[in-house]
N, C-alpha and C positions, 0 to 999 in steps of 0.2 A: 427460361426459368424466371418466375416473377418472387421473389425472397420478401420473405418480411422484413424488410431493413428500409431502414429512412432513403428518405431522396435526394441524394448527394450526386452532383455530378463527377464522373468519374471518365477518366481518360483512356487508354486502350492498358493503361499498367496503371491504377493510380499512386499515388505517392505515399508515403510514410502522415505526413501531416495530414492529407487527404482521407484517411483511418483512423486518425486520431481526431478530425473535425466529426467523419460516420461517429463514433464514441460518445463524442461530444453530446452530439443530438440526440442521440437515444438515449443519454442521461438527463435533457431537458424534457425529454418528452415525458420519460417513468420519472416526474420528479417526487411519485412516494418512494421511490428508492434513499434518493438522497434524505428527503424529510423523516424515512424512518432510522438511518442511521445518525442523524442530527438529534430525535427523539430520545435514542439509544445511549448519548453521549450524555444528554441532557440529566436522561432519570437518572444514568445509575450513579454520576456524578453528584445529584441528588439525594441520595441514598446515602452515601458515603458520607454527606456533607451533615446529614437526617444523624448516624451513626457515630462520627467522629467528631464532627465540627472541624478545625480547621487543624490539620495532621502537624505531625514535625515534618522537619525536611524530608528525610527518608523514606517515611512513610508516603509523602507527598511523592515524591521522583518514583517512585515504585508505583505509585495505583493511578497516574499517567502512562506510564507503559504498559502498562498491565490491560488498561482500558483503550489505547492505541491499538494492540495487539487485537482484540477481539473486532474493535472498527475495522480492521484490517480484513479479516477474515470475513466479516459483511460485507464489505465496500468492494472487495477486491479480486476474493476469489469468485466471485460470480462472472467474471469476465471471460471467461471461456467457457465455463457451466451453461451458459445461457445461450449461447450458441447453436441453434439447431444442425441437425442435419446436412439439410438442403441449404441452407445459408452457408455453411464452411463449402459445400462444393462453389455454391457461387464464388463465393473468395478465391477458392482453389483456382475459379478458370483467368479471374479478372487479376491476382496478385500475388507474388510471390512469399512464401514462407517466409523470407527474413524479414521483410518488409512489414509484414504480417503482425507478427512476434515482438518485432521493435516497437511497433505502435499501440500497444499492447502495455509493453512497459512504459513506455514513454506517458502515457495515457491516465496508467494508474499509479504512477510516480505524481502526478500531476495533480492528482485528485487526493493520495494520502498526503502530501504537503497543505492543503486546503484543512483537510481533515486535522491538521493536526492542530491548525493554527486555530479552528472552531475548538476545540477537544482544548485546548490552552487557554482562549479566552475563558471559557466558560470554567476551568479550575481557578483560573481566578479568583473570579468573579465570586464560585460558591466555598473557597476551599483556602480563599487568600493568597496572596502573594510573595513565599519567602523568598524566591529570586533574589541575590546582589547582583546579578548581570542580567538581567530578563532580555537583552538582544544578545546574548550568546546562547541561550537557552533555546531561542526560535531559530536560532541558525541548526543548533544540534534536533529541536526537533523534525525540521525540514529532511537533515540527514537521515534522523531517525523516519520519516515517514518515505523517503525514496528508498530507504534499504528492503523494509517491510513491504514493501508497492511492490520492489523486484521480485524477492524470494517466492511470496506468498501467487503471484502472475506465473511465476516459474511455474511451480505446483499445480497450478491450476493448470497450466497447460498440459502437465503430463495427467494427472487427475479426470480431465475431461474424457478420455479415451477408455478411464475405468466402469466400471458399472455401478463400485459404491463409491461414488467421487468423494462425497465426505467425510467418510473414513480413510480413504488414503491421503485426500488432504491433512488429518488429524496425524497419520503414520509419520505421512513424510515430513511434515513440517515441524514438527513437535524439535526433533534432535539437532535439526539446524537453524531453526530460528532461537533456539534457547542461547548459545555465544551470541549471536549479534546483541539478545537483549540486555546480556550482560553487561556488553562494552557499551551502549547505549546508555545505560544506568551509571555505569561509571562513567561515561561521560560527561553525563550531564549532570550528577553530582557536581561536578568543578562551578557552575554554575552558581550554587547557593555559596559558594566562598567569595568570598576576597581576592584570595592568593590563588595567583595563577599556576596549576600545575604543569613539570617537564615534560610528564607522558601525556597533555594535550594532544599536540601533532602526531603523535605516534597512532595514539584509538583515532583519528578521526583518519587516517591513511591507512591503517588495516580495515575500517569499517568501509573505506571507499576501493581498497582494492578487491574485498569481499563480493561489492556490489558488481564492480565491473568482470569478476567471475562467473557469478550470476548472468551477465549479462551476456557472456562469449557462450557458455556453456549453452544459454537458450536459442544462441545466431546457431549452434552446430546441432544441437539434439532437435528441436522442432521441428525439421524439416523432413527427420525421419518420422515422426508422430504425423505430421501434415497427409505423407502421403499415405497413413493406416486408413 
């Protein structure tokens, strides 16, 4: 079987990071992919800036996640979407499910962290800067772009197996990415303060043991999707 996929050398199993370098490359090689969700962050950021000039806080913390959220769902769920056929058998003969899965996440954990920090510069930039902590703000959006990496990779992988992918991505994701964006927002609320709040530690270890849910549920569920 000759696969349309990059030419990565690969060993008789390859490895996690091994899948995640295949990833890699096929995101330098489609780089209208990335340049049109860079595009995406640009205008509507644009738009907003065209509309409101420079928001309050709130407003500001809110149309950051709000436009996270939609990057997300360009950038991220196409990762099993795009998938062919005969490509997933190839995977199938050369590497394991978890393996599989993991790098997947790992993957696009990796690229909404990027995302977020372009998606930040650029409110900046067009939207100003009310931050009083703006390195805790990047630390939570990081958080914020690995939660949404996992979830929305999650979906996608069961989504890929549907016939209307898009709509069951729109189903499933809708009721459970709505709590994380919440704790997200208030988390990073604390950010434009001064005063540091107690339930700090608290949102940032429910929103990481959320993630790590996410992450066991996809090592146990995928493996039954893999072999459909």
């Amino acid at each position: 079987m000759n696969p349309d996929a990059v030419n990565v050398t690969m060993k008789s199993k390859p490895t996690i990071l091994t899948l995640v370098k295949k990833d890699l490359l096929l995101e330098i090689r489609q780089q209208y992919t990335i340049y049109g969700i860079l595009l995406y962050i640009a205008s509507t950021t644009f738009v907003v800036y065209l509309i409101m000039g420079e928001p309050e806080d709130h407003v500001w913390n809110a149309l950051f996640w709000i436009i996270q959220l939609f990057v997300c769902v360009n950038a991220v769920a196409k990762s099993f979407l795009q998938e062919n056929r005969g490509r997933m058998l190839y995977f199938y003969s050369i590497a394991g499910p978890r393996d599989f899965v993991l790098s997947k996440l790992l993957f696009n954990m990796v690229l909404m962290m990027v995302m977020s920090l372009l998606g930040l510069a650029v409110f900046t930039v067009l939207l100003g800067n009310p931050l009083n902590n703006a390195l805790q703000f990047v630390g939570i959006a990081f958080l914020g772009g690995i939660s949404l990496g996992m979830v929305f990779t999650f979906l996608a992988a069961i989504a890929a197996k549907a016939q209307q992918q898009n709509a069951l991505m729109a189903i499933l994701g809708f009721p459970i990415i709505i709590p994380q964006l919440m704790l997200l927002m208030k988390l990073s609320q604390t950010a434009f303060s001064a005063v540091v709040q107690d339930s700090l530690l608290q949102i940032v270890l429910l929103l990481t043991g959320l993630d790590l849910m996410v992450a066991v549920l996809a090592v146990i569920l995928f493996p039954f999707l893999w072999k459909d």
